[in-house]
C-alpha positions in Angstrom: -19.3 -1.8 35.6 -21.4 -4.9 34.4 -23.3 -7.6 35.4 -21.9 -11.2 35.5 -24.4 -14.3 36.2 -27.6 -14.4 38.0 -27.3 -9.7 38.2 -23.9 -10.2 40.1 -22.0 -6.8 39.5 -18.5 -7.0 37.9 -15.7 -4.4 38.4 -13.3 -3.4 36.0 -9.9 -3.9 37.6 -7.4 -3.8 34.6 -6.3 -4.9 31.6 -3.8 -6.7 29.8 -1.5 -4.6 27.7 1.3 -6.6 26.4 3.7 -10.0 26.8 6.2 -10.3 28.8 9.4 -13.0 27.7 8.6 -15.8 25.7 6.6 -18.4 28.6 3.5 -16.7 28.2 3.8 -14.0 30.8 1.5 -10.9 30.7 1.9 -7.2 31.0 -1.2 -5.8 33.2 -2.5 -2.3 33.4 -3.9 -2.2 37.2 -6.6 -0.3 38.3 -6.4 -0.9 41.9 -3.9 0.6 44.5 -1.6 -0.9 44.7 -0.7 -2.0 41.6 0.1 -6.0 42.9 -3.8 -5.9 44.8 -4.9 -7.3 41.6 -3.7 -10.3 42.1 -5.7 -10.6 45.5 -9.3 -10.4 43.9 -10.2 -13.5 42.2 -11.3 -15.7 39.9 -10.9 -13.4 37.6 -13.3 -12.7 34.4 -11.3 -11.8 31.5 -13.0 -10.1 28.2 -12.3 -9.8 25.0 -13.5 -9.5 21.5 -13.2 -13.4 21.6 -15.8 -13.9 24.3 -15.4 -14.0 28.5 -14.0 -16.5 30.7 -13.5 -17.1 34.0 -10.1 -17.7 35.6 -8.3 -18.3 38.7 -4.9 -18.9 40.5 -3.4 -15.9 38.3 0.0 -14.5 40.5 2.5 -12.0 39.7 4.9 -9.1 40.5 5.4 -5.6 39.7 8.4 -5.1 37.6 9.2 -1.5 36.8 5.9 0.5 36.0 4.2 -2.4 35.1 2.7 -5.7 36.2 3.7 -9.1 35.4 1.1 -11.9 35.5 1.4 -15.4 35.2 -2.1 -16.7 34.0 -2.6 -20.8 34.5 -2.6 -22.5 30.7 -1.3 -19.2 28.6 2.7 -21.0 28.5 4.1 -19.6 25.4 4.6 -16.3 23.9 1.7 -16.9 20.7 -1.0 -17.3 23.7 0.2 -14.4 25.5 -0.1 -11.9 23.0 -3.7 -13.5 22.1 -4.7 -11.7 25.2 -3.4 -8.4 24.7 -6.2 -5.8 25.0 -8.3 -8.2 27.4 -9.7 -7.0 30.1 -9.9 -8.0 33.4 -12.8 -7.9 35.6 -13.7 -9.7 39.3 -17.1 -9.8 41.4 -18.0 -7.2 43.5 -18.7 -8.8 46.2 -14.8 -9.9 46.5 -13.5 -6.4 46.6 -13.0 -5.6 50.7 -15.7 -3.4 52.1 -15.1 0.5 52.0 -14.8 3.1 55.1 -17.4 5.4 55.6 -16.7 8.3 53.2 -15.1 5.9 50.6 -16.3 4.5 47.6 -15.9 2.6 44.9 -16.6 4.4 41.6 -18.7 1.4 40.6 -20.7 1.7 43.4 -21.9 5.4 42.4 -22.4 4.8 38.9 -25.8 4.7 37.8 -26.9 6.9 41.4 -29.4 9.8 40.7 -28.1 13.2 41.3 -29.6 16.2 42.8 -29.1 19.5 44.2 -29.1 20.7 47.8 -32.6 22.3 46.1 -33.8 19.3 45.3 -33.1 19.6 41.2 -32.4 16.6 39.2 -29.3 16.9 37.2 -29.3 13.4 35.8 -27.3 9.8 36.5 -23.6 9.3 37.3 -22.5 8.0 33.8 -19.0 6.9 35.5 -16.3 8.9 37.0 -12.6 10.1 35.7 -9.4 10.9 37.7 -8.4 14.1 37.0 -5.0 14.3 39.1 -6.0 16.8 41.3 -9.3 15.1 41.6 -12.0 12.7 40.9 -14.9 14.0 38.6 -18.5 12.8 38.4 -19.5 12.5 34.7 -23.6 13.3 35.3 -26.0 12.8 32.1 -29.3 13.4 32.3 -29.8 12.7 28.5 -30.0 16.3 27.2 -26.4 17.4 29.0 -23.5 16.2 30.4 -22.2 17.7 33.3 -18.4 17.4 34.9 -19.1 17.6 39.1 -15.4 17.6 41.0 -16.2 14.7 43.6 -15.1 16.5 46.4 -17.1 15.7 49.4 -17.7 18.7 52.0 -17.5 20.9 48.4 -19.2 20.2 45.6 -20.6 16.6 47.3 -23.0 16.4 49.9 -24.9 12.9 51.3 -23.9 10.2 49.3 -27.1 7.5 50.0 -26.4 4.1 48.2 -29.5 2.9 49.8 -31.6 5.8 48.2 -29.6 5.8 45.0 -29.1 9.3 45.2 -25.9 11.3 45.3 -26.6 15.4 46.6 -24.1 18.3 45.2 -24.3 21.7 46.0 -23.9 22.6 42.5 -26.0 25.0 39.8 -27.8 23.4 37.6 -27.6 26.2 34.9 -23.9 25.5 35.1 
């Protein structure tokens, strides 16, 4: 997560990881689900060691595992592949809004969290999928703990308003 102009939060959504032919097409790594969405949430912030821009009108398809994306003014392969390892990041506030229950992961980072007992265990660094599950990564700047997020579990209220996320977890553990 970061902050784009005047405190507006950015969300990571993917990444470019390679060209595609030789007319400048890009292979993406997306984040969102499905893989295509990407293409849905613009303009589009792209990052790299180079410096940020902001872009729009970007379309494309999935093709195999991957994503193809045309991106307006990158038409040859040499522009393409000065992308590569950019990343790809839109507004919040263009994302749909969530369900109750659902959030996004950019939403809970930076929330305090504490213990059905009231104990501080730290801030939600960011989160990681696991496969069988999501997992909170919670530093309070002497440790670092690993929470399943697993509402009903491990995960209690989840306030946004607050800025506080409750676990039913040890905090010895």
């Amino acid at each position: 997560m970061a902050s784009g102009g005047a405190g507006e939060k950015l969300v990571l959504l993917g990444r470019v990881v390679g060209v595609h032919g030789v007319r400048g097409e890009l292979k993406l790594e997306s984040y969102t689900e499905p893989r295509t969405q990407i293409f849905r949430y613009q303009p589009w912030r792209i990052r790299s060691a180079a410096g940020e821009k902001t872009i729009e009108g970007c379309r494309g398809r999935a093709q195999g595992k991957g994503i193809v994306a045309e991106i307006p003014g990158i038409a040859d392969r040499d522009a393409a592949a000065a992308l590569v390892g950019t990343e790809i990041w839109v507004a919040r506030s263009v994302l749909p809004a969530t369900k109750p229950g659902e959030y996004y992961w950019s939403d809970l980072e930076g929330l305090e969290v504490v213990t059905t007992d009231k104990v501080s265990l730290g801030r939600v660094s960011h989160l990681i999928a696991t496969g069988a599950n999501d997992v909170m990564i919670v530093r309070d700047g002497e440790r670092e703990r690993l929470i399943p997020f697993l509402p009903g579990r491990y995960v209690g209220d989840v306030d946004l308003e607050a800025g506080r996320v409750t676990v039913d977890w040890d905090p010895e553990f």
